[in-house]
C-alpha positions in Angstrom: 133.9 -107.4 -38.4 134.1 -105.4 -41.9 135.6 -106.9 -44.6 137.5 -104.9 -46.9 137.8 -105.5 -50.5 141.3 -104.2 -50.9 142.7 -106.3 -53.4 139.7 -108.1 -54.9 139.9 -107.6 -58.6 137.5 -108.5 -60.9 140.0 -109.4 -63.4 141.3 -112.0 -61.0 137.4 -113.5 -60.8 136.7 -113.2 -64.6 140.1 -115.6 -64.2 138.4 -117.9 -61.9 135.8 -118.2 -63.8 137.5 -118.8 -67.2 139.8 -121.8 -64.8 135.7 -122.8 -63.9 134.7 -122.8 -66.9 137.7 -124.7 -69.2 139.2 -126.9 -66.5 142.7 -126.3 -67.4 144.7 -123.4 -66.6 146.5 -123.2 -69.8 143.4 -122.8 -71.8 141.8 -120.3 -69.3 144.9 -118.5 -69.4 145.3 -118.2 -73.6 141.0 -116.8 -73.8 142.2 -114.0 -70.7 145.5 -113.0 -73.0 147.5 -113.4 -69.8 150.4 -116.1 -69.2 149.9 -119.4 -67.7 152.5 -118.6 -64.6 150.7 -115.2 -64.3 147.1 -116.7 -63.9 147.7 -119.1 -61.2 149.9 -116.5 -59.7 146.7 -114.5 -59.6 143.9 -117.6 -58.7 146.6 -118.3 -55.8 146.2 -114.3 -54.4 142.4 -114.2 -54.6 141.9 -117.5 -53.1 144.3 -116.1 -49.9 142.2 -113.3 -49.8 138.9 -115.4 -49.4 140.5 -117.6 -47.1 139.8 -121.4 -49.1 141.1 -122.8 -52.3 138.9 -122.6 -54.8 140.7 -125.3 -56.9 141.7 -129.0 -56.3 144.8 -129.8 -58.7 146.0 -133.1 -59.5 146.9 -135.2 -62.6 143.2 -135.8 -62.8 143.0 -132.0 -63.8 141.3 -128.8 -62.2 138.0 -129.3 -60.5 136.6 -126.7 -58.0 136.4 -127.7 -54.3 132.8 -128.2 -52.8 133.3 -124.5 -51.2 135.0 -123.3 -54.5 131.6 -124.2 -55.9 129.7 -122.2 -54.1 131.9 -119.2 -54.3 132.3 -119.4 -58.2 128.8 -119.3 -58.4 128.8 -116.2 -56.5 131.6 -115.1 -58.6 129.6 -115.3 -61.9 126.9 -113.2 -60.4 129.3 -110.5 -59.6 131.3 -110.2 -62.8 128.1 -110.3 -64.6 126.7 -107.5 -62.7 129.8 -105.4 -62.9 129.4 -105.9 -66.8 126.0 -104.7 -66.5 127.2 -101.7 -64.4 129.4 -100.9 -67.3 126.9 -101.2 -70.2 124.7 -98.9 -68.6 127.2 -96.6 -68.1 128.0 -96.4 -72.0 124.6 -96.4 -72.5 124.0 -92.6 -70.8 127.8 -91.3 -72.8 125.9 -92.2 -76.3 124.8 -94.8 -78.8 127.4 -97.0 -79.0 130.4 -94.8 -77.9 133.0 -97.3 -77.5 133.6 -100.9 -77.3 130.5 -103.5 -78.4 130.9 -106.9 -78.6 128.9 -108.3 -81.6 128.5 -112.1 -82.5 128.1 -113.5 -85.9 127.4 -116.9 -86.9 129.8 -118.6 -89.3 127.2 -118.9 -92.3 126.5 -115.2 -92.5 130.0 -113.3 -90.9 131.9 -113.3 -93.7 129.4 -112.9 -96.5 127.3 -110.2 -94.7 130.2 -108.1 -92.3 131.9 -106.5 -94.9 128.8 -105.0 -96.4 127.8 -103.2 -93.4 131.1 -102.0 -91.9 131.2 -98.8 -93.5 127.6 -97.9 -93.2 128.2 -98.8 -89.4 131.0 -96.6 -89.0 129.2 -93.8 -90.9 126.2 -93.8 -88.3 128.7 -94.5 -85.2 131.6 -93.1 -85.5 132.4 -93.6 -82.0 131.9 -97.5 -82.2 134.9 -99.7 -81.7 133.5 -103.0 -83.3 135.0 -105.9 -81.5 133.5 -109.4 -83.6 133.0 -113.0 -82.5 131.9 -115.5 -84.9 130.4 -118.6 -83.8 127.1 -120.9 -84.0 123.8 -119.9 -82.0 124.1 -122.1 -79.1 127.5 -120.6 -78.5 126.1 -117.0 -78.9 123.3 -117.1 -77.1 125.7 -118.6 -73.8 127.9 -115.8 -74.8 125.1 -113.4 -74.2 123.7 -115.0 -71.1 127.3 -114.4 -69.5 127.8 -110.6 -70.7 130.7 -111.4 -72.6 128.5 -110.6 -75.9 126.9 -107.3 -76.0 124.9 -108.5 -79.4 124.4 -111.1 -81.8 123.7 -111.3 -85.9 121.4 -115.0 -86.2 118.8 -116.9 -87.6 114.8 -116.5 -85.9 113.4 -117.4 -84.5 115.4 -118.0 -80.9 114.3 -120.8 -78.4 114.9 -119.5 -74.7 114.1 -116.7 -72.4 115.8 -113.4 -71.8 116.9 -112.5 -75.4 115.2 -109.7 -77.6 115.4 -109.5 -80.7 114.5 -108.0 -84.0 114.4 -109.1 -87.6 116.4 -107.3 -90.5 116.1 -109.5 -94.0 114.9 -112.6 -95.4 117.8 -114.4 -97.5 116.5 -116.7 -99.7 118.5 -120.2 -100.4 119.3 -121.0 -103.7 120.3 -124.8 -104.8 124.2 -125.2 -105.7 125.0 -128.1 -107.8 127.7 -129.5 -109.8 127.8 -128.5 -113.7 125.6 -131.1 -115.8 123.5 -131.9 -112.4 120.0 -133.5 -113.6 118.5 -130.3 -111.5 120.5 -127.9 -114.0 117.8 -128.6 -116.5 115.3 -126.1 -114.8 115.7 -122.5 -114.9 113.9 -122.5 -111.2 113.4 -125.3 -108.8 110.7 -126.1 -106.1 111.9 -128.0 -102.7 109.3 -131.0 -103.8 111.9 -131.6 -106.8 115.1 -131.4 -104.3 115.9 -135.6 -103.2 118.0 -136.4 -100.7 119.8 -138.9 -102.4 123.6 -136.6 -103.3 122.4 -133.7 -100.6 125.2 -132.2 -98.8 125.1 -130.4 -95.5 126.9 -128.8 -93.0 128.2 -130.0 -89.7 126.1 -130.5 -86.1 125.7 -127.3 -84.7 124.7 -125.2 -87.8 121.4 -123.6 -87.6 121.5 -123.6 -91.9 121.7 -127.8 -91.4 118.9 -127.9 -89.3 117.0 -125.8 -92.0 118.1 -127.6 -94.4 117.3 -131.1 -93.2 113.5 -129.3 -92.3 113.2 -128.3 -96.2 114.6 -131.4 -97.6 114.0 -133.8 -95.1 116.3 -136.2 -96.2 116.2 -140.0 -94.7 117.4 -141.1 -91.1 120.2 -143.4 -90.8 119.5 -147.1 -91.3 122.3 -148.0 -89.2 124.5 -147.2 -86.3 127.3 -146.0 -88.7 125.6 -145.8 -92.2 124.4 -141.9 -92.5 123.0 -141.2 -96.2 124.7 -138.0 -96.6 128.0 -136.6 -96.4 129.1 -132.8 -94.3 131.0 -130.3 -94.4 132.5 -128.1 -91.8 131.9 -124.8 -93.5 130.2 -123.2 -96.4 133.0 -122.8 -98.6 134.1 -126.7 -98.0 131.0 -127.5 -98.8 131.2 -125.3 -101.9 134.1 -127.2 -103.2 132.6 -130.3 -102.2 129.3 -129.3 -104.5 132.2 -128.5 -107.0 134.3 -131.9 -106.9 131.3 -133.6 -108.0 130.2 -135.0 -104.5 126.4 -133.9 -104.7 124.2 -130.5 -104.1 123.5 -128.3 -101.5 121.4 -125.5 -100.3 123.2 -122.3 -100.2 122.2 -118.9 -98.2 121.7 -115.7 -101.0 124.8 -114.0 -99.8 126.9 -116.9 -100.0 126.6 -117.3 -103.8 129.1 -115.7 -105.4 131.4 -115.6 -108.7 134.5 -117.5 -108.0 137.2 -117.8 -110.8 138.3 -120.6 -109.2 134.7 -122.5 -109.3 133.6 -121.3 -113.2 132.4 -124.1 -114.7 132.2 -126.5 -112.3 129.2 -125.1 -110.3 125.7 -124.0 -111.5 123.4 -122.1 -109.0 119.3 -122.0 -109.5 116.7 -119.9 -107.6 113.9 -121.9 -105.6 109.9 -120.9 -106.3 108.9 -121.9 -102.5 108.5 -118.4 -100.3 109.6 -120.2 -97.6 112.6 -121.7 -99.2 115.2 -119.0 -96.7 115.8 -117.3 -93.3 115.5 -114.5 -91.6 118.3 -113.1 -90.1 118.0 -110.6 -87.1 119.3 -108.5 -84.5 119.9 -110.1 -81.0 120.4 -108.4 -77.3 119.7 -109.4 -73.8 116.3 -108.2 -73.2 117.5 -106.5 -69.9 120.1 -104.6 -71.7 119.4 -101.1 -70.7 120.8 -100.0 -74.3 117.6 -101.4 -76.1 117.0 -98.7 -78.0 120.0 -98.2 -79.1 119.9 -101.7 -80.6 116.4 -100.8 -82.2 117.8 -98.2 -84.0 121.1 -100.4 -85.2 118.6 -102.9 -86.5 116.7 -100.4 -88.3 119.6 -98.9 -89.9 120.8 -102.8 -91.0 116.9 -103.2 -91.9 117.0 -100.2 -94.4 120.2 -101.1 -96.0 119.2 -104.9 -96.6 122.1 -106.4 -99.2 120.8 -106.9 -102.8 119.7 -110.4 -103.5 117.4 -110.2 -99.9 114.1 -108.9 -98.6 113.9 -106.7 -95.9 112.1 -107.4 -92.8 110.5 -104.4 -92.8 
């Protein structure tokens, strides 16, 4: 018997997946930009046309059915090869003419994107930049599933499947309150850095985890006690460095003149070569755009913001 695929959209399995993915219809339907009414509307046609629910609904929440299992992992393979279908498509109409989706994580976006905007839409003007900021773990999944074309992070990578290539080494510098005992040198070494008032981002944040590797500072002694405090972000953990609360390492780019801050926060270079990180370009190594993304990465390498090295 042949099956037609009249009416199988893959907008209605990108929604199945989403439902798969979240467990909640509400939330699935708010990252598709469709209503909630309209995407169950649209789960309920495409699991009539493949004959079984895909879904189990109750109060306990969504949970796909032993068959819906099996089909959603069919699913994902066929969205992401559909994706791919349309990447290499774009690939053979020009460098980057249209849409790329590029990833960011939260300790570089906003102090790196705006210096590269213009330069990028000077070398494609065809490129419809679409930007996604969130931490490596989260980029990296993004990738695997095609919904990232690209991704601006730290290297070196753990896992398979990604390419990548480096653009600059940003060193860190040491942020410290006004009239902090480290203020006295002109230049520090990590050896000098305690542990003692050290601030540091969040789980999650590659910079914490290089941080924590430069300074190293003491495990827990308890189940509660932790001997340091976080921040969610960079520029609350700026303003923490400012109320007083301790110091911090900083990413180059991240230092800046704030009106707000003069006076209350001192900034000083660190001797150590190894005292930064090196920020790169990275794609899924089956991308058939590859070197495209080479020469993106070469133009980023060659325009490397003041205050870093290039990779070069």
């Amino acid at each position: 018997m042949v099956q037609h695929l009249t009416g199988l959209s893959l907008r209605d399995l990108d929604y199945a997946l989403a439902v798969a993915e979240l467990a909640h219809f509400g939330r699935a339907a708010e990252r598709c930009g469709v209503s909630q009414p309209g995407l169950s509307e649209q789960i309920r046609k495409l699991e009539a046309i493949l004959g079984t629910p895909l879904f189990e609904r109750g109060r306990g929440g969504v949970h796909p059915t032993p068959r819906g299992q099996v089909l959603l992992r069919q699913i994902a393979v066929v969205v992401q090869e559909a994706r791919g279908l349309m990447q290499m498509a774009r690939s053979q109409s020009g460098a980057f003419d249209g849409p790329l989706d590029l990833g960011v994580i939260p300790t570089l976006g906003p102090y790196y994107v705006p210096l590269v905007l213009r330069d990028l839409r000077r070398e494609f003007p065809s490129l419809v930049l679409r930007l996604q900021e969130s931490q490596t773990g989260s980029l990296l999944e993004a990738l695997a599933r095609f919904t990232l074309d690209a991704a601006l992070i730290a290297l070196p990578l753990d896992g398979d499947g990604v390419a990548a290539q480096p653009l600059f080494f940003e060193p860190f510098r040491v942020l410290m309150p006004a009239g902090h005992a480290l203020a006295a040198h002109a230049a520090l070494r990590l050896a000098m850095l305690g542990a003692d008032d050290l601030l540091l981002l969040e789980d999650g944040h590659c910079l914490r985890e290089q941080t924590v590797s430069m300074c190293r500072p003491p495990a827990p002694t308890g189940r509660t006690a932790t001997p340091y405090r976080h921040a969610t972000s960079l520029e609350m953990l700026r303003h923490m460095v400012a109320a007083g609360e301790g110091f911090s390492l900083m990413p180059a780019l991240a230092i800046r003149d704030d009106p707000e801050l003069n006076g209350l926060v001192q900034a000083r270079p660190i001797t150590d070569a190894e005292a930064g990180r090196l920020i790169g370009l990275a794609w899924r190594a089956t991308d058939p755009r590859t070197a495209d993304f080479e020469r993106l990465a070469e133009i980023l390498r060659r325009n490397a913001p003041e205050g870093t090295r290039s990779a070069a």
